[in-house]
C-alpha positions as CSV (number, residue, x, y, z in Angstrom):
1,X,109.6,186.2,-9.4
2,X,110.4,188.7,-11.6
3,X,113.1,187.5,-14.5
4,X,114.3,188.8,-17.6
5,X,114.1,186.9,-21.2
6,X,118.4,186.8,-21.2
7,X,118.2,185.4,-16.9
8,X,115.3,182.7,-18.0
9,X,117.8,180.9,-21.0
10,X,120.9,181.8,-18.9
11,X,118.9,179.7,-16.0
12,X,117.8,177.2,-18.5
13,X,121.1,176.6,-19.6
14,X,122.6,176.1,-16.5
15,X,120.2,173.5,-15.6
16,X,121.1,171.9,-19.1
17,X,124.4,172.0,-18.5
18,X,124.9,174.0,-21.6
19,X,125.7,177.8,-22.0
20,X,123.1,179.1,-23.5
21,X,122.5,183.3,-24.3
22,X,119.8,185.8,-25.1
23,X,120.4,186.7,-28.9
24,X,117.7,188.7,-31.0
25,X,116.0,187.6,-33.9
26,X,115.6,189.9,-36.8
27,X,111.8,191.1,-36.4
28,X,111.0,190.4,-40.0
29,X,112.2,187.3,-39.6
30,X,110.4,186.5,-36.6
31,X,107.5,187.5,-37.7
32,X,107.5,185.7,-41.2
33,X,108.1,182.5,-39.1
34,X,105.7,182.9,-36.6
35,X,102.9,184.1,-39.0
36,X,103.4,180.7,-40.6
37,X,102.1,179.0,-37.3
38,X,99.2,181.5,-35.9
39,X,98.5,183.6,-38.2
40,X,99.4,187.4,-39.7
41,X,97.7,189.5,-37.4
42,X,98.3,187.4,-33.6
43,X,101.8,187.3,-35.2
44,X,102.3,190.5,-34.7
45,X,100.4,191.1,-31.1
46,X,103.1,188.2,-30.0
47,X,105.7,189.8,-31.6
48,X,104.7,193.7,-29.8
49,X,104.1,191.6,-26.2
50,X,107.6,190.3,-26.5
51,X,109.5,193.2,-27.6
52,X,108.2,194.9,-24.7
53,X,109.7,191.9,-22.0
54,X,112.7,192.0,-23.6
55,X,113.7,194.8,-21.4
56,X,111.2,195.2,-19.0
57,X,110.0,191.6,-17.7
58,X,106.3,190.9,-17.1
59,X,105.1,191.7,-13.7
60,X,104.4,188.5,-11.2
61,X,100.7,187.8,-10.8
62,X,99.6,186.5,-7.1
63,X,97.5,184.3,-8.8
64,X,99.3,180.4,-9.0
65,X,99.3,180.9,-5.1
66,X,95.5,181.9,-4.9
67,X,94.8,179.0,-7.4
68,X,97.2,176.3,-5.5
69,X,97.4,177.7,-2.3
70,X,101.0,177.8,-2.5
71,X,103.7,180.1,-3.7
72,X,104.6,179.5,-7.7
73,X,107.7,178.0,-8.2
74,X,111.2,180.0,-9.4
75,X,111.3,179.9,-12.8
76,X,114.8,178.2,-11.7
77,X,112.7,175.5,-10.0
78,X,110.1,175.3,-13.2
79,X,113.7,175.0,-15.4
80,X,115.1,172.3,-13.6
81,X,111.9,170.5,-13.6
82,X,111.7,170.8,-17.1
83,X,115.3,169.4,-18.8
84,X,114.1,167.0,-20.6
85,X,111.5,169.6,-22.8
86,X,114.7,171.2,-23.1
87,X,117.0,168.2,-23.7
88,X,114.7,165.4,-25.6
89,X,116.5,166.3,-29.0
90,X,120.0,166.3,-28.2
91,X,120.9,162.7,-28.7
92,X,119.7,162.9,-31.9
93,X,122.2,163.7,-34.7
């Protein structure tokens, strides 16, 4: 299915339990931070893919269903399956 960046945390956060929003990161910031893990230059083709989904969301690929031989799951479904990635830390102070 087609989702946006702000739907996928709104739907992450309601399968958290917490409210959770879209809020943009200064692009120099982002990129001084991300540069640290992968490098200058993929920094930056990360940085121009995302920009673009921000308002326009990837198109769905048929291909999970060609692979599996099933439809992909919701990203709702993949959310809800996925809590703990999401919730792991909380405990912690």
């Amino acid at each position: 299915e087609v989702v946006s960046q702000t739907d996928q945390v709104r739907m992450i956060g309601e399968e958290i339990g917490i409210p959770a929003r879209w809020e943009e990161q200064p692009l120099d910031e982002a990129l001084v931070e991300l540069s640290l893990e992968v490098g200058v230059e993929f920094a930056h083709q990360i940085i121009e893919h995302w920009t673009v989904n921000v308002d326009i969301p990837e198109e769905v690929s048929e291909d999970v269903a060609r692979v599996l031989g099933r439809p992909a799951l919701s990203f709702r479904e993949w959310a809800r399956d996925h809590v703990a990635d999401f919730t792991q830390d909380r405990a912690e102070p």
